[in-house]
C-alpha positions in Angstrom: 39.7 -42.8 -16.0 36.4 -41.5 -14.7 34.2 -39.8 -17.3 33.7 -36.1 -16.9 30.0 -36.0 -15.9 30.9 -38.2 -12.8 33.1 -35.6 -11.5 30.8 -32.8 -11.4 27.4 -33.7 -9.4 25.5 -31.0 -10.2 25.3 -31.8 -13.9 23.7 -34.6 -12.7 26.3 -37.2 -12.9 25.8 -38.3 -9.7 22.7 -37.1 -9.4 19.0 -38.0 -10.8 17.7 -35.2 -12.8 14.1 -36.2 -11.3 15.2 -35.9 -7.7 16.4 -32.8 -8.2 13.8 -31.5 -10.0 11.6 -33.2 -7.3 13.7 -30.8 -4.3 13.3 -27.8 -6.7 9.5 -28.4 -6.5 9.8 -29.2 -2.7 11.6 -26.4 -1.8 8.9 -24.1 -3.8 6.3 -25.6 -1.8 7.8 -24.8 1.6 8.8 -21.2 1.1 5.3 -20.6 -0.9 4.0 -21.8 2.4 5.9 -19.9 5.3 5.7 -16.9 3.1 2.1 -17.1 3.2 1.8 -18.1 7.0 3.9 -14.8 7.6 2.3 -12.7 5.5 -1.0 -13.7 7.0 -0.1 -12.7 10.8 1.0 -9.5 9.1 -2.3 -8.9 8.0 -0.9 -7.9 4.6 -3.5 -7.2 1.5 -2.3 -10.2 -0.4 -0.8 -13.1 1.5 -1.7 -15.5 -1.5 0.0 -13.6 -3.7 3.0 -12.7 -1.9 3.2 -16.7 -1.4 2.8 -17.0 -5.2 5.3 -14.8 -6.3 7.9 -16.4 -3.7 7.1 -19.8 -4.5 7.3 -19.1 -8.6 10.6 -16.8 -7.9 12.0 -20.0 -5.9 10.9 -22.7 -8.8 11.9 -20.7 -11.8 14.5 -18.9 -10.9 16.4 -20.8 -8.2 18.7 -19.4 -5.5 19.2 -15.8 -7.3 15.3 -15.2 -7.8 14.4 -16.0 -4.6 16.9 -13.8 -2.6 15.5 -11.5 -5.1 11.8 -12.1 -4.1 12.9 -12.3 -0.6 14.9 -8.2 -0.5 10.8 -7.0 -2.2 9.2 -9.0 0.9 11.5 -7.5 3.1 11.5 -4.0 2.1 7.6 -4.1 1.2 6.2 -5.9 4.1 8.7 -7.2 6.8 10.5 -4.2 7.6 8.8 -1.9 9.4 
């Protein structure tokens, strides 16, 4: 009989707790920086911080924080 933590993967049965980590930090890094890029052609007052707060919102809080982030960023800047 397998052992329980080998049939969930995402409590890192199957899965290194580094690498995931490492993909969480990844991912920050790539939304910090297309947040940034777009911000910048929209010639907004704070692209480093809008990049920052997207980026920390991604790392910290995962999937729910960023959508979170993402609906501010929309409404504030995107939408016209």
């Amino acid at each position: 009989m397998l052992p329980d933590a080998a049939l969930v993967p995402l409590q890192f049965g199957l899965i290194d707790p580094g690498l995931f980590g490492l993909l969480n930090v990844l991912v920050a890094v790539v939304v910090g920086y297309f947040t940034y890029q777009d911000a910048k052609t929209r010639r907004t007052d704070s692209p480093k911080l809008w990049a920052g707060g997207m980026a920390l919102a991604s790392l910290l809080l995962n999937l729910l924080g960023f959508l979170l982030a993402f609906a501010v960023y929309y409404l504030v800047v995107i939408r016209d």
